[in-house]
VOVOTOR-653123 format. One record per residue (C-alpha): residue number from 1; residue in three letters; x, y, z. Coordinates in nm, 2 decimals, decimal comma, padded with zeros to 4 digits. Each point is the difference from the previous one (the first is absolute). Last residue first. Example, Ala and Ser with C-alpha at 12.3 -4.5 7.8 and 13.67 -1.06 7.14 Angstrom:
   num   residuo       c1       c2       c3
     2       SER    01,37   -00,11    00,71
     1       ALA   -00,14   -00,34    00,07
//
This chain:
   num   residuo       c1       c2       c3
   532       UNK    08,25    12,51    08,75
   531       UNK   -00,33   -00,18   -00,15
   530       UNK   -00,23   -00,19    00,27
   529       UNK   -00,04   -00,33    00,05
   528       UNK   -00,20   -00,25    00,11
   527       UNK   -00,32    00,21   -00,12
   526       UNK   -00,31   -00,09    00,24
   525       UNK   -00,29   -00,20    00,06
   524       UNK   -00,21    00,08    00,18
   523       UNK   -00,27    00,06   -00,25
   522       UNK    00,07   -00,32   -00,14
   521       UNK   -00,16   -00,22    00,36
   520       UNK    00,09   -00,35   -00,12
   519       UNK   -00,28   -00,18    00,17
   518       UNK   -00,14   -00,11   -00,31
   517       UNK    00,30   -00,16   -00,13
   516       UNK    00,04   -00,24    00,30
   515       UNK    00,19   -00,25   -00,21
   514       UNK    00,35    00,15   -00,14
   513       UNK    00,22   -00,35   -00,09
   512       UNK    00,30   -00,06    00,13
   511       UNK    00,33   -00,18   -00,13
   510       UNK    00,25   -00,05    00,31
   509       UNK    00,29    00,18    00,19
   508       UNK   -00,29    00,08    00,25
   507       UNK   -00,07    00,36    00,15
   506       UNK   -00,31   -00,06    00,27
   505       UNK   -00,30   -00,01   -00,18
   504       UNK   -00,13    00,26   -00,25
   503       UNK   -00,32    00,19    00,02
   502       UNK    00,10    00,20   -00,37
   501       UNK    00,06    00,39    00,22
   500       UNK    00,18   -00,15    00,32
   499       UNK    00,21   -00,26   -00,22
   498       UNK    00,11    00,32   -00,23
   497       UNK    00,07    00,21    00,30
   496       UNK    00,22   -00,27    00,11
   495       UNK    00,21   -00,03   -00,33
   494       UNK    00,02    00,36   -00,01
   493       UNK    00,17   -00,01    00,34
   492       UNK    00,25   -00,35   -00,03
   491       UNK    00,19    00,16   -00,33
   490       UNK    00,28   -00,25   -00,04
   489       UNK   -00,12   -00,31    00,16
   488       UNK   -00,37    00,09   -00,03
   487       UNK    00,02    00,03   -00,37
   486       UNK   -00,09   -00,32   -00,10
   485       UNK   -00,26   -00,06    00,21
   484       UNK   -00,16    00,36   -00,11
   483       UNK    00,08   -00,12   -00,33
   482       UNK   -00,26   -00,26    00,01
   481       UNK   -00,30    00,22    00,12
   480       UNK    00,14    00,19   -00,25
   479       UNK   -00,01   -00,30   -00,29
   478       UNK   -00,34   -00,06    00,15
   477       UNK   -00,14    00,34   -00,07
   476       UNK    00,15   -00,04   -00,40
   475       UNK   -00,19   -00,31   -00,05
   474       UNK   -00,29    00,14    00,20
   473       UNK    00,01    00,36   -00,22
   472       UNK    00,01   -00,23   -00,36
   471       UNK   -00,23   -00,27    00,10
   470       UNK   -00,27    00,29    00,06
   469       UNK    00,06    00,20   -00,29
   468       UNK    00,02   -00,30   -00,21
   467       UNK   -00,36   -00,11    00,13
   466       UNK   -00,15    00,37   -00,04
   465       UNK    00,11   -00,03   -00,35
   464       UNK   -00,08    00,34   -00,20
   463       UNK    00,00    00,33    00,26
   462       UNK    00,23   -00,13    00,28
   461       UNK    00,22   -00,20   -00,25
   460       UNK    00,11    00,33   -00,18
   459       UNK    00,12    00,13    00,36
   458       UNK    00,10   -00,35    00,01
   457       UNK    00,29    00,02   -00,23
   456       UNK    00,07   -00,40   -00,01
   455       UNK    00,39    00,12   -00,16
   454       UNK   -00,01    00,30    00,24
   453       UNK   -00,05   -00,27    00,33
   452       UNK    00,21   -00,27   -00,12
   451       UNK    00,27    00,23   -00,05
   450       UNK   -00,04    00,12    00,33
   449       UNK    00,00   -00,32    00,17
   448       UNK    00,31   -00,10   -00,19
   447       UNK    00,13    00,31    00,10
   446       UNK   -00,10   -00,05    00,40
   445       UNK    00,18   -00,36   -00,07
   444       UNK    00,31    00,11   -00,13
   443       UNK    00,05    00,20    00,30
   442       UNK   -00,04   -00,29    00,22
   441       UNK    00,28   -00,16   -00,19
   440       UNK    00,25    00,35   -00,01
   439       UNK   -00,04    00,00    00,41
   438       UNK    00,12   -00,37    00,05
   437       UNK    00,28    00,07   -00,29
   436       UNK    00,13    00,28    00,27
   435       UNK   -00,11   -00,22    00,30
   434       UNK    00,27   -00,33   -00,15
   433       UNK    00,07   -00,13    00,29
   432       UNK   -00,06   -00,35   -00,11
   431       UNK   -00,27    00,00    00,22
   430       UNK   -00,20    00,27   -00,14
   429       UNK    00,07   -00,05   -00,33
   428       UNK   -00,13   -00,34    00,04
   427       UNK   -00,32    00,14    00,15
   426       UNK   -00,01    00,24   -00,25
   425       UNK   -00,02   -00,29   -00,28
   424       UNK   -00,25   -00,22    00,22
   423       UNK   -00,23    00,24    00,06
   422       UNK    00,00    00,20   -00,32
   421       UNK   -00,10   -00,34   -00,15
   420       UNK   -00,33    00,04    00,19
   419       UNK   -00,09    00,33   -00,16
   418       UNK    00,13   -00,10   -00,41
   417       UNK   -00,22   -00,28    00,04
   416       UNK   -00,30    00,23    00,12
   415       UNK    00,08    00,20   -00,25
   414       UNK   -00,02   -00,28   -00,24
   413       UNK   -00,35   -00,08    00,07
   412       UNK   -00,14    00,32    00,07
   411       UNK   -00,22   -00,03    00,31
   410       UNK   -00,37    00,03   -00,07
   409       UNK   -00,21    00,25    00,13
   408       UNK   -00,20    00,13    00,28
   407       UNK   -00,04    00,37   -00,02
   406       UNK    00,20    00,22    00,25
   405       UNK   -00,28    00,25    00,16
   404       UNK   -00,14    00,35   -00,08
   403       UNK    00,25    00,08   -00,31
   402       UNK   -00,08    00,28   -00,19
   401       UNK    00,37    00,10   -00,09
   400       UNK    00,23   -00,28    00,11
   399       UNK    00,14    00,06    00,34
   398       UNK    00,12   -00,35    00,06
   397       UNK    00,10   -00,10   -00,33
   396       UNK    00,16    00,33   -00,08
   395       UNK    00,15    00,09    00,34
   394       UNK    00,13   -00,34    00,08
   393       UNK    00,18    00,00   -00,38
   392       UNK    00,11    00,39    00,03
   391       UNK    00,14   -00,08    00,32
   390       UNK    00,22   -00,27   -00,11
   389       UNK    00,12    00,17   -00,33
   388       UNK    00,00    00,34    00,00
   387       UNK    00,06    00,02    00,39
   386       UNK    00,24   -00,25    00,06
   385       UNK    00,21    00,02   -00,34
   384       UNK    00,03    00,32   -00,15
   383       UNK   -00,11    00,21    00,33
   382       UNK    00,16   -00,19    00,26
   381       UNK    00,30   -00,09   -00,17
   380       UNK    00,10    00,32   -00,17
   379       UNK   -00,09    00,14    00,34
   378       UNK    00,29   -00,24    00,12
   377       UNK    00,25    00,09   -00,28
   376       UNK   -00,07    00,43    00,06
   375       UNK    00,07   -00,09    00,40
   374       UNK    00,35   -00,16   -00,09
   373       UNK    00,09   -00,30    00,10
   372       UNK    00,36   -00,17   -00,14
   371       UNK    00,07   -00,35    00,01
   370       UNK    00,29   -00,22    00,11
   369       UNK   -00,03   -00,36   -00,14
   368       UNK   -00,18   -00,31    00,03
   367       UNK   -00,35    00,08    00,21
   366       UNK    00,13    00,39    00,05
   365       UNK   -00,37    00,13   -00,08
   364       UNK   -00,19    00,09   -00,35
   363       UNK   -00,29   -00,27    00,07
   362       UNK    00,04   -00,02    00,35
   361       UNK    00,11    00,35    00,09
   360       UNK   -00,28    00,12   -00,26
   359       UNK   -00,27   -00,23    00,16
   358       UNK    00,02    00,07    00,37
   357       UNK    00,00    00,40   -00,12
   356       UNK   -00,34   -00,13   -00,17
   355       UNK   -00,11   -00,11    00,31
   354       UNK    00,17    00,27    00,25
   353       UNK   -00,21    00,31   -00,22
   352       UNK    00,16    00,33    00,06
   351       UNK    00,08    00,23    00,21
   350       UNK   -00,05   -00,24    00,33
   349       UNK    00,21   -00,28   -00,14
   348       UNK    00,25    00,24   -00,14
   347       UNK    00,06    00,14    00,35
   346       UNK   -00,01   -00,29    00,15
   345       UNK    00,31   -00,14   -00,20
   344       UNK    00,21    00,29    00,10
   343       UNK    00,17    00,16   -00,27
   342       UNK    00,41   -00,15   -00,02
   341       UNK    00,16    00,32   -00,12
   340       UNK    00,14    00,15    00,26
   339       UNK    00,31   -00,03   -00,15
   338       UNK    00,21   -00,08    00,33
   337       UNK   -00,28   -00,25    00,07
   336       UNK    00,10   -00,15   -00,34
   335       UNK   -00,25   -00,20   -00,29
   334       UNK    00,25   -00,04   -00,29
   333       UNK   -00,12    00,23   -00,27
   332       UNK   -00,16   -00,01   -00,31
   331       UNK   -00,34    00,19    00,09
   330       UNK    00,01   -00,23    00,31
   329       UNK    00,18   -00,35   -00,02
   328       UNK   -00,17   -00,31    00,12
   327       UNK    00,30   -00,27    00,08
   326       UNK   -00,03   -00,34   -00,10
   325       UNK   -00,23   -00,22    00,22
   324       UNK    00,04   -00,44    00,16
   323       UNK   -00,24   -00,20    00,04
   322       UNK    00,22   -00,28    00,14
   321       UNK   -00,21   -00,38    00,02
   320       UNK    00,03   -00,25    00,19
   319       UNK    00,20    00,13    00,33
   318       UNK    00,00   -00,30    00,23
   317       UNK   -00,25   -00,22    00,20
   316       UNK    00,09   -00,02    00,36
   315       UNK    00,07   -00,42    00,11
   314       UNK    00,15    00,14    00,36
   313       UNK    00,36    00,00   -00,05
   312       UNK    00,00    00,41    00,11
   311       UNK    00,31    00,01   -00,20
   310       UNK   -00,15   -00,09   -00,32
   309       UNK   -00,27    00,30    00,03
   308       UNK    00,29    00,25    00,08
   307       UNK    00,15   -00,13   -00,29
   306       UNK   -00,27    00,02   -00,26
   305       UNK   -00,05    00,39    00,16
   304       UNK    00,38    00,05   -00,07
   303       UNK   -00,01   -00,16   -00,38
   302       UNK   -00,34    00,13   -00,22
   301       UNK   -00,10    00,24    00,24
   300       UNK    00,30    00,20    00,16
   299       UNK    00,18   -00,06   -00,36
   298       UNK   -00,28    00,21   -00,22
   297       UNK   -00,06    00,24    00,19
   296       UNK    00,18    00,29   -00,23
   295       UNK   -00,20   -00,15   -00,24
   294       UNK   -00,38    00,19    00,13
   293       UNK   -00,19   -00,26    00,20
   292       UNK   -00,32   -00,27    00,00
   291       UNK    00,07   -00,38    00,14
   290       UNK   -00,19   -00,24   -00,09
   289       UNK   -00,02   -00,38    00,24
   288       UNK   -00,22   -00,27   -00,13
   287       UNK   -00,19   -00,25    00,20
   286       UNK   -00,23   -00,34   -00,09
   285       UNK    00,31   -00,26   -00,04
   284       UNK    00,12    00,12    00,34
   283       UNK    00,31    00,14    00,17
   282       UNK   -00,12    00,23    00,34
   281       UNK   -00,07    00,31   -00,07
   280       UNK   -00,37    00,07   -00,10
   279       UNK   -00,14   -00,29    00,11
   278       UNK    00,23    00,06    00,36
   277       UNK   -00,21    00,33    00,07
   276       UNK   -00,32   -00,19    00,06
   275       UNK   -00,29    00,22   -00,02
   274       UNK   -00,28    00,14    00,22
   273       UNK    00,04    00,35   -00,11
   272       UNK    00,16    00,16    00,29
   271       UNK    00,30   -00,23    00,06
   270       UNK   -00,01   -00,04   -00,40
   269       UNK    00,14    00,38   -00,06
   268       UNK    00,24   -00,01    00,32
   267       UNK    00,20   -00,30   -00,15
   266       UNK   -00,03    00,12   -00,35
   265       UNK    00,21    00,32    00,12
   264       UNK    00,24   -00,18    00,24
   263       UNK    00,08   -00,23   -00,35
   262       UNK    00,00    00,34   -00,24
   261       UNK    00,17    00,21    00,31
   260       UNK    00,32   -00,30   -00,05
   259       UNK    00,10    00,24   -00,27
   258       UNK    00,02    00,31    00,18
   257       UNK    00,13   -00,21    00,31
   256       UNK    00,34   -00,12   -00,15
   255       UNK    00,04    00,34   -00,25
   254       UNK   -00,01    00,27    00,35
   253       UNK    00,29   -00,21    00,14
   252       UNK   -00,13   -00,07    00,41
   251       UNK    00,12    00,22    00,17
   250       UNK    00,28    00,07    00,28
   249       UNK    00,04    00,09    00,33
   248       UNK   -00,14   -00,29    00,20
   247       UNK    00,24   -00,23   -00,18
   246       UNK    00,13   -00,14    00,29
   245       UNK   -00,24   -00,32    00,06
   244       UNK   -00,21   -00,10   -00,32
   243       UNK   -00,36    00,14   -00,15
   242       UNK    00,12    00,30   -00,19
   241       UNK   -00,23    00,27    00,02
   240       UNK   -00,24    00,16   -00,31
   239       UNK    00,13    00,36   -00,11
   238       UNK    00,07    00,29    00,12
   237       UNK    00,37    00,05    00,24
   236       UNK    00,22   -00,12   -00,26
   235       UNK    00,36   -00,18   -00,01
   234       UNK   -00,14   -00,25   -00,29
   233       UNK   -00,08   -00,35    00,03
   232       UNK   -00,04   -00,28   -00,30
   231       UNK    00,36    00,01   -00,15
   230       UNK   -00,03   -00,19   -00,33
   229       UNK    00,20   -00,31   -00,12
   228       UNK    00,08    00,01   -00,35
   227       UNK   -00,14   -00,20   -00,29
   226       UNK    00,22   -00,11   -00,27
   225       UNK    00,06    00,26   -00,33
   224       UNK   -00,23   -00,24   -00,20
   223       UNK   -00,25   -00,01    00,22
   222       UNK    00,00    00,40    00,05
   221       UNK    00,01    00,01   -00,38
   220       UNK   -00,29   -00,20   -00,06
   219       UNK   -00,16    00,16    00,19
   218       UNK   -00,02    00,32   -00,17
   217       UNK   -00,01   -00,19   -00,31
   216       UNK   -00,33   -00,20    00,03
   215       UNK   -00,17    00,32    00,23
   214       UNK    00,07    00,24   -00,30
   213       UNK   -00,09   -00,28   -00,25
   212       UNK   -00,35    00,01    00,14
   211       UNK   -00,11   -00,35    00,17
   210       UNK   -00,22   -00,24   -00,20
   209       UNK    00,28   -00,25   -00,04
   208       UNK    00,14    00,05    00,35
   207       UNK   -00,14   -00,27    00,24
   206       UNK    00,20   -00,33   -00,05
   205       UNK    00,35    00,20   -00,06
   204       UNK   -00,08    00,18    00,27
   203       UNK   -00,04   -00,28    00,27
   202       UNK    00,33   -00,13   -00,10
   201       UNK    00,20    00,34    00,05
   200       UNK   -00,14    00,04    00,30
   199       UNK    00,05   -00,37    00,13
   198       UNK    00,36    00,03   -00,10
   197       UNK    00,10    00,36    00,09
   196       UNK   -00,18   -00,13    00,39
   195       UNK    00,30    00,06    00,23
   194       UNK    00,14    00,27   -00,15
   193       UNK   -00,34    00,22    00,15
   192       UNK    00,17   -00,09    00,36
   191       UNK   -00,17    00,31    00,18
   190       UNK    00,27    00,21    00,18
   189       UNK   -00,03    00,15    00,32
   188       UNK    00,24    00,31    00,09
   187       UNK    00,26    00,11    00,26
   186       UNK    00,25    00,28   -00,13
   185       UNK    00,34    00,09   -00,05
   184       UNK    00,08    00,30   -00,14
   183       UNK    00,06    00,17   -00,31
   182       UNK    00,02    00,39   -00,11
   181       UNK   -00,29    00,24   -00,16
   180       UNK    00,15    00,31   -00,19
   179       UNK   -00,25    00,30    00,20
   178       UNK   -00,27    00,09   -00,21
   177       UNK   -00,22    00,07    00,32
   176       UNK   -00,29   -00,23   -00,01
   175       UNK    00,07   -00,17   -00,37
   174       UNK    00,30   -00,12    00,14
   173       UNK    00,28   -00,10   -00,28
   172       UNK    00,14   -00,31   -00,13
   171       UNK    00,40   -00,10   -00,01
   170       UNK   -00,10   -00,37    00,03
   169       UNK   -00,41   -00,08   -00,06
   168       UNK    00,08   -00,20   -00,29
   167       UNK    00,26   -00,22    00,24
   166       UNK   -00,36   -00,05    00,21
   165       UNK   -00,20   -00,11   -00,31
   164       UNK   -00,20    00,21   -00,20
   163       UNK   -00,34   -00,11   -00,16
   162       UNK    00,05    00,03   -00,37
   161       UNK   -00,29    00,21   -00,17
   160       UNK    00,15    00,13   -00,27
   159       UNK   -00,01    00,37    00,04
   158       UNK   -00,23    00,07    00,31
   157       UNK    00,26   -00,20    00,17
   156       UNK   -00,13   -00,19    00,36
   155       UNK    00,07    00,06    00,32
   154       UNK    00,28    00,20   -00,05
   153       UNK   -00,16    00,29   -00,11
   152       UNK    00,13    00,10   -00,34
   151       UNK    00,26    00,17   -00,24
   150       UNK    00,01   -00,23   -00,31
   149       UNK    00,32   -00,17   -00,06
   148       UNK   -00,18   -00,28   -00,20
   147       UNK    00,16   -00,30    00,21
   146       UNK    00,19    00,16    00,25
   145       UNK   -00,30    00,24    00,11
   144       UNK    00,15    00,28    00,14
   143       UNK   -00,13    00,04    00,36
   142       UNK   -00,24    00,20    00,22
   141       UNK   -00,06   -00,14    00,36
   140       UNK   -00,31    00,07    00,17
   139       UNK   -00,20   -00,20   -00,22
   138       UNK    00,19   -00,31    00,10
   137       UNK   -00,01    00,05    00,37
   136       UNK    00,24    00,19    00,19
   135       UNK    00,21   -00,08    00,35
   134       UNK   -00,02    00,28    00,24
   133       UNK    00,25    00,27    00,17
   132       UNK   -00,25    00,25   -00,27
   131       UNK    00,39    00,17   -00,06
   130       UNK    00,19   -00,36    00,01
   129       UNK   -00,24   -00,13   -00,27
   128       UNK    00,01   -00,37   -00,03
   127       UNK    00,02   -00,23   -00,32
   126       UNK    00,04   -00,37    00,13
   125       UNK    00,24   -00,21    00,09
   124       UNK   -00,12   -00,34    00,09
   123       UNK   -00,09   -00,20    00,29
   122       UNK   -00,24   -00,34   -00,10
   121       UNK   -00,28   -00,13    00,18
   120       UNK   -00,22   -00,27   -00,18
   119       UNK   -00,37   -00,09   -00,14
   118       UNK   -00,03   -00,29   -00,20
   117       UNK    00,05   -00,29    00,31
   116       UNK   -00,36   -00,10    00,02
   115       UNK   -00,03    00,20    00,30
   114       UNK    00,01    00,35   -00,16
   113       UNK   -00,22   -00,09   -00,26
   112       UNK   -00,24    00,01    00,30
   111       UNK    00,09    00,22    00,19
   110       UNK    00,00    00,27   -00,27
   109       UNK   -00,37   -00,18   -00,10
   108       UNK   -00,10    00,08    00,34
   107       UNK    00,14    00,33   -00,02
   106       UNK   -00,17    00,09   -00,31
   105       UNK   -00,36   -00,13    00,15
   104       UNK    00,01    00,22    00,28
   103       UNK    00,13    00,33   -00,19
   102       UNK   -00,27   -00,08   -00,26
   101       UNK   -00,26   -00,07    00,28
   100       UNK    00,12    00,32    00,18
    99       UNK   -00,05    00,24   -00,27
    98       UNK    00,30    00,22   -00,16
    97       UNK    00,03   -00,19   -00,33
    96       UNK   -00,36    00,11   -00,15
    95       UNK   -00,31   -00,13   -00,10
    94       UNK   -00,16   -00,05   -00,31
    93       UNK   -00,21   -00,27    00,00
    92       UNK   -00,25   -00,15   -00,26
    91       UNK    00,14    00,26   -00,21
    90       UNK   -00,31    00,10   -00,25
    89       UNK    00,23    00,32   -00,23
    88       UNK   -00,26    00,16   -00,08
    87       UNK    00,23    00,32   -00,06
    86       UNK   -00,15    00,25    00,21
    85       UNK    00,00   -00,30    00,25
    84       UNK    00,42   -00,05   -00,06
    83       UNK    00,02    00,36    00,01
    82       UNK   -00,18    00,07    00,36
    81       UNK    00,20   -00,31    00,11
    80       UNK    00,30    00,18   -00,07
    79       UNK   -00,07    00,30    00,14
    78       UNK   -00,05   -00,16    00,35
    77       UNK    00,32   -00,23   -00,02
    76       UNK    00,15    00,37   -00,10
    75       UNK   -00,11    00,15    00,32
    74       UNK    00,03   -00,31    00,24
    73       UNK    00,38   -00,07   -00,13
    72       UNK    00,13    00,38    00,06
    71       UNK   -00,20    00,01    00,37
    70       UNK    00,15   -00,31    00,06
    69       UNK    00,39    00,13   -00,11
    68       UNK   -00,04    00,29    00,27
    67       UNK   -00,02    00,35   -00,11
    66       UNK    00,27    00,24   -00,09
    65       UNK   -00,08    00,03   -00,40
    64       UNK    00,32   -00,10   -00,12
    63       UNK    00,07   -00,23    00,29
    62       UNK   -00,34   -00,18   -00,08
    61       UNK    00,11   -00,03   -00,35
    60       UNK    00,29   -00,16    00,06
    59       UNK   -00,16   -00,24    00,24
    58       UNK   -00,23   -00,09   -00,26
    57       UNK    00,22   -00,06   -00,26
    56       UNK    00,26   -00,18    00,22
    55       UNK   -00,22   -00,30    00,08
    54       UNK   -00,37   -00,12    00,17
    53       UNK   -00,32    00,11   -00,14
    52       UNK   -00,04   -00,16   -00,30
    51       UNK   -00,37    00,00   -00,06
    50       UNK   -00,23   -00,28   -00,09
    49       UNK   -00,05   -00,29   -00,22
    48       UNK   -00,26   -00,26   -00,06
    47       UNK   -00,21   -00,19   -00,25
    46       UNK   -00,06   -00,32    00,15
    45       UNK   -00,27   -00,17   -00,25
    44       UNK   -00,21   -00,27    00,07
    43       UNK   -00,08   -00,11   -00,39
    42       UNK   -00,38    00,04   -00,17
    41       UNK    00,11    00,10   -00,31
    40       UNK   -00,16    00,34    00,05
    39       UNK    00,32    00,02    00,33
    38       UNK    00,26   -00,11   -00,29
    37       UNK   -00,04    00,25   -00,21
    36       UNK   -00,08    00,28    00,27
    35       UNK    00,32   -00,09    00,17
    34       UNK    00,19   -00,03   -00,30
    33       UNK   -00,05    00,37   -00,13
    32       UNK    00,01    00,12    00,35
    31       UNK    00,35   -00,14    00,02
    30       UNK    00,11    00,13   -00,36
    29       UNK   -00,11    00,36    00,10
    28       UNK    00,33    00,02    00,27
    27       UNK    00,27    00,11   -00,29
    26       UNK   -00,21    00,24   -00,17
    25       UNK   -00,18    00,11    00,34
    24       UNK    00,35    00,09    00,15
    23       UNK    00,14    00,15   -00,30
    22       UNK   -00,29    00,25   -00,03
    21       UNK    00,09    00,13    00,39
    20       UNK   -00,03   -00,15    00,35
    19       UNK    00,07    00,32    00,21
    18       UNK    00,34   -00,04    00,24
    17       UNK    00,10   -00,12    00,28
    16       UNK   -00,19   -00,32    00,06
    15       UNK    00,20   -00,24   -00,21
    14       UNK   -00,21   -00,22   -00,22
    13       UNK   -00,06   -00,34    00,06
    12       UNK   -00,01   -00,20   -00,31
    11       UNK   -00,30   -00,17   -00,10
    10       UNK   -00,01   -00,34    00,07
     9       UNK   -00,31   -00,23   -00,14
     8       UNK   -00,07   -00,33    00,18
     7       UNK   -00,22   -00,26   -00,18
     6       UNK   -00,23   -00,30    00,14
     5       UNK   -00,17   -00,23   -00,24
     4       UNK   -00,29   -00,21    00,18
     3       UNK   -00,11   -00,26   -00,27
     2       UNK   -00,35   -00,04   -00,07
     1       UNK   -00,18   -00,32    00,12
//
């Protein structure tokens, strides 16, 4: 009986203010990448995220543009589903922190870590503006970092990425009016992250060796510093309700119900789909648990999310694995909003071609340090590598010259070796996070296929061995029926047409062998790829 495997993918939740840019596909690709993987290797996958809606950024924006903070979230929620599909990016849900099941669900976990003793009130002084008569959040307060002494919101610095604490926050300014901020007392919930250091740190010394050394170091640090309790509710007005008696006027903390959205998320996901949440979450020898996100998230996934699940004290599975992105540059710069240099992503998906766009940020993306993208690099890539060389092999075996219907051949013996060991070594790559080296291995295939292909010279074949001719365009037939497997995680469209056009099954991380060569329609078929 075959073993039921069940894995959950996390992709970070974007903020709904704003236009999901190059950066955000670069540092989000991985999930898809996994997903796909582990979905032709016959795994249940949960591969969910959604939309930020909650927190300062929206409500900034909102007051910027004098409409309400939903009408901010729906439109750029809406946009960035639009890019996600443009993309192929195959969420099983994306969703979005403003519905009621997420709301729901959030205060029932609130409740319930709540009651175990991990949640707890504290007063404090915090920054408030005596101008705005209001206590500010994070992002409205702009400090002086004290550990880099870069000028940043207080929420987190842009420079170093420390997390301020509230003696960081001392002597801040208001982002609203600019007035010098003072402090005063004020009522607050507090999530007891000191309380697990030990079972964090245990859990990722166990689970770490394939992680990148950004996500190895960044916590690393935090552990190493001690973990601090974190405040959980914020003086706000949008956002998801606190669940207890007198605080009817605050928040919950946008980061606590972001990151629980990937539990609320797979929740609503097998609800519809006749599937039990708890194999995805709930500790088992036949789960894993990825998380997919850009290194400034680094902390809220491989130490607050692991506490949140400890505190629940309900057998949850923990972070396994961090997946964890560089920066993308553009043309050599640091993508800004003040720059405006951060294209859309759906713009490039619709003027150009979102496969071989897939493959560059893959193959040339931030995997293990920052990386630059420039739009003369990525038509390098698609006409040196993608088009030349994969489309020139499906075009030339397929569409050879004269050719009525595939012959029946043999299969090349050690092609066929070379095909099936492909498998195994990209597979590896694969799950060893290595996408880049993933990418280079298929690619080694199409020019070993091409090799093979000038070295038998069929066009020679065609008019002196009709047998050679005909083992030469089936070997080279099934190696793209084969690539179209191995391509689906990183180029999922081309590896679709090619299934439609060579009467493929369902994609299957597996050797297969083209059968109904007959029925393969070559006047239909058509180029992959076309030159930019």
């Amino acid at each position: 009986m075959k073993e039921e495997k069940y894995i959950v993918i996390g992709g970070a939740w974007p903020y709904a203010n704003s236009l999901l840019h190059l950066g955000h596909v670069a540092g989000l690709i991985s999930g898809d990448i996994l997903a796909r993987y582990f979905r032709s290797k016959g795994y249940h996958v949960a591969f969910v995220s959604g939309s930020d809606c909650h927190g300062t950024p929206i409500t900034q924006r909102a007051k910027k543009e004098g409409k309400t903070p939903k009408e901010i979230a729906e439109y750029y929620d809406g946009k960035a589903r639009e890019m996600l599909e443009a993309m192929e990016f195959s969420y099983d849900l994306y969703t979005n922190t403003d519905t009621d099941f997420h709301k729901q669900e959030c205060m029932k976990i609130f409740q319930q870590i709540y009651e175990n003793g991990y949640i707890y009130e504290k007063l404090e002084p915090q920054a408030y503006c005596e101008k705005c008569g209001k206590f500010l959040s994070d992002r409205d307060v702009q400090i002086i970092c004290p550990a880099c002494g870069t000028e940043t919101k207080a929420d987190q610095c842009d420079g170093c990425g420390r997390v301020p604490n509230v003696e960081d926050l001392k002597g801040g300014t208001c982002l609203i009016c600019g007035t010098k901020t003072v402090e005063r007392d004020n009522k607050n919930l507090y999530f007891a992250l000191s309380k697990f250091q030990k079972e964090i740190e245990e859990h990722t010394k166990e689970v770490n060796h394939d992680w990148r050394i950004n996500a190895k170091n960044e916590t690393a640090k935090y552990l190493k510093e001690g973990l601090l309790d974190r405040a959980v509710t914020r003086d706000l007005d949008w956002g998801v309700d606190i669940p207890l008696p007198n605080y009817e006027d605050k928040k919950m903390y946008v980061w606590i119900e972001a990151v629980l959205g990937y539990i609320t998320a797979t929740k609503k996901w097998c609800e519809g789909n006749g599937l039990n949440w708890e194999d995805f979450w709930k500790k088992s020898d036949h789960n894993k648990v990825y998380m997919v996100h850009g290194k400034d998230n680094i902390v809220f996934h491989s130490i607050i999310l692991n506490g949140l699940l400890l505190a629940m004290k309900d057998n949850y599975r923990l972070v396994d694995t961090i997946v964890s992105s560089e920066y993308l540059n553009v043309n050599d710069e640091k993508i800004s909003k003040s720059k405006g240099n951060g294209t859309p992503a759906l713009e490039l998906a619709k003027e150009y071609n979102a496969d071989s766009l897939r493959f560059h940020l893959i193959n040339n993306g931030p995997e293990k340090k920052d990386s630059n993208f420039t739009i003369d690099n990525y038509i390098t890539t698609h006409n040196n590598e993608i088009l030349n060389k994969f489309g020139n092999l499906v075009n030339r075996t397929l569409k050879f010259k004269g050719l009525e219907t595939l012959p029946q051949g043999k299969m090349n013996a050690e092609m066929e070796q070379k095909t099936k060991e492909a498998y195994e070594k990209v597979g590896q790559a694969i799950e060893k996070i290595e996408f880049k080296e993933a990418t280079d291995l298929v690619m080694d295939l199409v020019e070993a296929a091409n090799k093979f292909y000038d070295t038998e010279e069929p066009w020679k074949q065609k008019k002196e061995d009709e047998e050679g001719f005909a083992n030469t365009i089936y070997t080279c037939t099934n190696m793209i029926a084969n690539l179209a497997n191995l391509f689906e995680p990183f180029m999922p469209a081309s590896s679709k047409k090619l299934r439609e056009y060579l009467h493929l099954p369902e994609n299957k991380w597996e050797y297969v062998t083209v059968t109904d060569l007959e029925a393969i329609e070559l006047t239909k078929i058509e180029p992959l790829f076309t030159r930019i």
